[in-house]
C-alpha positions in Angstrom: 47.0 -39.9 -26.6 46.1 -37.2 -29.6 46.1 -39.4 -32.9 47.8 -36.9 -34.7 51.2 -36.6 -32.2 50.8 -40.8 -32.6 50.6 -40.8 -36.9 53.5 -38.0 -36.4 56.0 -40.5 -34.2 54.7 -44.2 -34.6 56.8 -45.2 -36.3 59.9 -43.6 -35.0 62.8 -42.9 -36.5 66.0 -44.4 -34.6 67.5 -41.0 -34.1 64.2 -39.5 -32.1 63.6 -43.1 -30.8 67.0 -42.9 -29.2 66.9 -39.2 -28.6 63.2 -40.0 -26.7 65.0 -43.0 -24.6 67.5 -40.8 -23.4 65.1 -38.2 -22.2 63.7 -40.4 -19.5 66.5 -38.6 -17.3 67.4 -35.1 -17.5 69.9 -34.8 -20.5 71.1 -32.0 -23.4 71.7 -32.6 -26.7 75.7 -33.3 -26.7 74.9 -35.7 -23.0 72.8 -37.6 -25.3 74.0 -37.9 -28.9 77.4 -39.2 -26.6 75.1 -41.5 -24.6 73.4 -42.9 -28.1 77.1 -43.0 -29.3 77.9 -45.3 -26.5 75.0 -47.7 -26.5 75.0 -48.2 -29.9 78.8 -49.1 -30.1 79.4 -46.3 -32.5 77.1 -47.7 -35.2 74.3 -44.6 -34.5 75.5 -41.2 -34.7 73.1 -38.3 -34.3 74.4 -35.3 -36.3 73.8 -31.7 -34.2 70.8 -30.7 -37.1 69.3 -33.5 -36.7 69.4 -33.6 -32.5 68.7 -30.1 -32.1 65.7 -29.7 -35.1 64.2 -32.9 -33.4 64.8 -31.9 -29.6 62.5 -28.5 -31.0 59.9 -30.8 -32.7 59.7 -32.8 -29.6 59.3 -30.0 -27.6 57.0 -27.9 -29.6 54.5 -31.3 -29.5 54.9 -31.7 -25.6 57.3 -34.7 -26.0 59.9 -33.3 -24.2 60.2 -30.2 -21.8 62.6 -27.9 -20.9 64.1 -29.0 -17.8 67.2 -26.4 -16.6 70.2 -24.9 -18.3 73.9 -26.0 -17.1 76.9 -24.3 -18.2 74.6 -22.5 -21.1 73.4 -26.1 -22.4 69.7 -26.6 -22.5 68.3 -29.9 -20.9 65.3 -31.6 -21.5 63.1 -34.5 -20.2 60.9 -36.6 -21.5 57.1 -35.4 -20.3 54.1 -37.8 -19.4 53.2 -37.5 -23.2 56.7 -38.5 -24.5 57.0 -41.8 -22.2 53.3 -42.6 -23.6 54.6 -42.5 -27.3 58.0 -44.2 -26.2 56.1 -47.0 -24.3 53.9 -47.5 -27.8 56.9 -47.4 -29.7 59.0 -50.2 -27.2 56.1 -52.7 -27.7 55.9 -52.2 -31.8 59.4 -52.9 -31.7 59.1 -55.9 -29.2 56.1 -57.0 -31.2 58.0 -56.8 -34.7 61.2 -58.9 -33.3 59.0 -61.4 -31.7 57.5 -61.8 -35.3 60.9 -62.1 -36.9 61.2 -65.1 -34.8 58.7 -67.0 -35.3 56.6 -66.0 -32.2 53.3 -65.5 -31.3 52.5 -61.8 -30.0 50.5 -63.1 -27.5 53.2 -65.8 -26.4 
């Protein structure tokens, strides 16, 4: 992985960390600020300049691709790239809530 994409995304934000986990299936911007909506039980709500600035980004640093357009909405999908820096991102998280517990990282 280029160290500059990793200083850029680790640590992620929750809006592009959410906006990357939705990726891992073909998805556009509205699909996925609904789907973040939905498994965050309302409490994250990804505002259209901030979905569609950071879908760009993403896709400008190979994060994301263009995957089709349906009914004149763009969808993207996470590239081999993206899932690297997701997968990076998943075990920091798991690594900081095993900490806030009490555990060992290597437990």
């Amino acid at each position: 992985m280029e160290d500059r994409i990793k200083r850029i995304y680790v640590p992620m934000t929750e809006s592009g960390f959410y906006i990357l986990y939705c990726l891992q299936s073909p998805q556009h911007g509205y699909g996925i600020s609904q789907q973040v909506k939905r498994m965050s039980g309302g409490s994250v709500v990804i505002s259209a300049g901030t979905m569609y600035g950071t879908l760009s980004k993403m896709e400008k640093d190979g994060l994301i691709r263009f995957y089709s357009e349906e009914e004149k909405r763009k969808l993207y999908q996470i590239t081999d790239l993206g899932r690297e820096i997701l997968d990076t991102e998943i075990r920091r998280i798991e690594r900081l809530y095993k900490n806030s517990k009490g555990e060992d990282v290597d437990a």
